[in-house]
C-alpha positions as CSV (number, residue, x, y, z in Angstrom):
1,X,-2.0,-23.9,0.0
2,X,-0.3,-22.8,3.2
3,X,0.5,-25.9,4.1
4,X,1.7,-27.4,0.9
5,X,4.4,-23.8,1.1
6,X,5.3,-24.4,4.5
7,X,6.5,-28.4,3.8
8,X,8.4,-27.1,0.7
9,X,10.6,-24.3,2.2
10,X,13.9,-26.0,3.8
11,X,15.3,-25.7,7.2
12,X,13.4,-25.4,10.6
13,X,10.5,-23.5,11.5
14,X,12.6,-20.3,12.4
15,X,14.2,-20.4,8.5
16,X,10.4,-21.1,7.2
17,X,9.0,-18.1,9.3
18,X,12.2,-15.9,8.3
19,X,11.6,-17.0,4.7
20,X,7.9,-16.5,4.2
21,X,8.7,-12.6,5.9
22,X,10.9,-12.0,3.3
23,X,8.8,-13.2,0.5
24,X,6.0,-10.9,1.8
25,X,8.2,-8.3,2.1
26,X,8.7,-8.5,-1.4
27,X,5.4,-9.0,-2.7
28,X,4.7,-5.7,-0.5
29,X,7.4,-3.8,-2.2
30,X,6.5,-5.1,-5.7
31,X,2.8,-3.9,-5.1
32,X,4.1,-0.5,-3.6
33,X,6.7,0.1,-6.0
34,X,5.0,-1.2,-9.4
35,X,0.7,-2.2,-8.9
36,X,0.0,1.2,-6.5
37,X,0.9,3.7,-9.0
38,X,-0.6,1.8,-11.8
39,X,-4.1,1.3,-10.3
40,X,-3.6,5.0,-9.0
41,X,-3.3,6.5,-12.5
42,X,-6.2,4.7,-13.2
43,X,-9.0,5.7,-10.7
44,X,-7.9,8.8,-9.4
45,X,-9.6,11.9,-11.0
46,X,-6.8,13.6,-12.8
47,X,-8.4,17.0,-12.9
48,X,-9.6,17.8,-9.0
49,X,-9.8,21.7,-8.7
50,X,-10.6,23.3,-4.8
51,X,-12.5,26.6,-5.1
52,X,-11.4,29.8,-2.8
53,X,-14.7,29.5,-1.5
54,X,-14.0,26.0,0.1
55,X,-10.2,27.0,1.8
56,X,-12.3,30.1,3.3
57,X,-14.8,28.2,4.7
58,X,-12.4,25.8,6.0
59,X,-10.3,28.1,8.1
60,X,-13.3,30.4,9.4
61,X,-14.3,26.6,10.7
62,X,-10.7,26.0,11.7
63,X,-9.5,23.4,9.8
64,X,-7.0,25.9,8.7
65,X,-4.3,27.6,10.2
């Protein structure tokens, strides 16, 4: 597969290796911007309480300031 995209992008190696940055640029962006939050909404717990209890005990450990 890799080799089949690298014979069909034009130019010389630098254009190819410019090219094939951009185009996983923008399959990065397109999974940030649109998949993330999709997938997100869908396994995250939506209700997530923290009782006092726990944010006392963490800053008589010290995790708190």
């Amino acid at each position: 597969m890799y080799a089949t995209l690298w014979y069909v992008l034009p130019g010389p190696w630098w254009v190819r290796v410019l090219i094939l940055l951009v185009l996983l640029t923008a399959v990065m962006w397109a999974l940030v911007i649109w998949v993330f939050p999709i997938i997100d909404g869908l396994v995250a717990p939506q209700d997530v309480t923290v009782e006092e209890g726990a944010i006392e005990a963490l800053t008589q450990i010290g995790g708190g300031r």
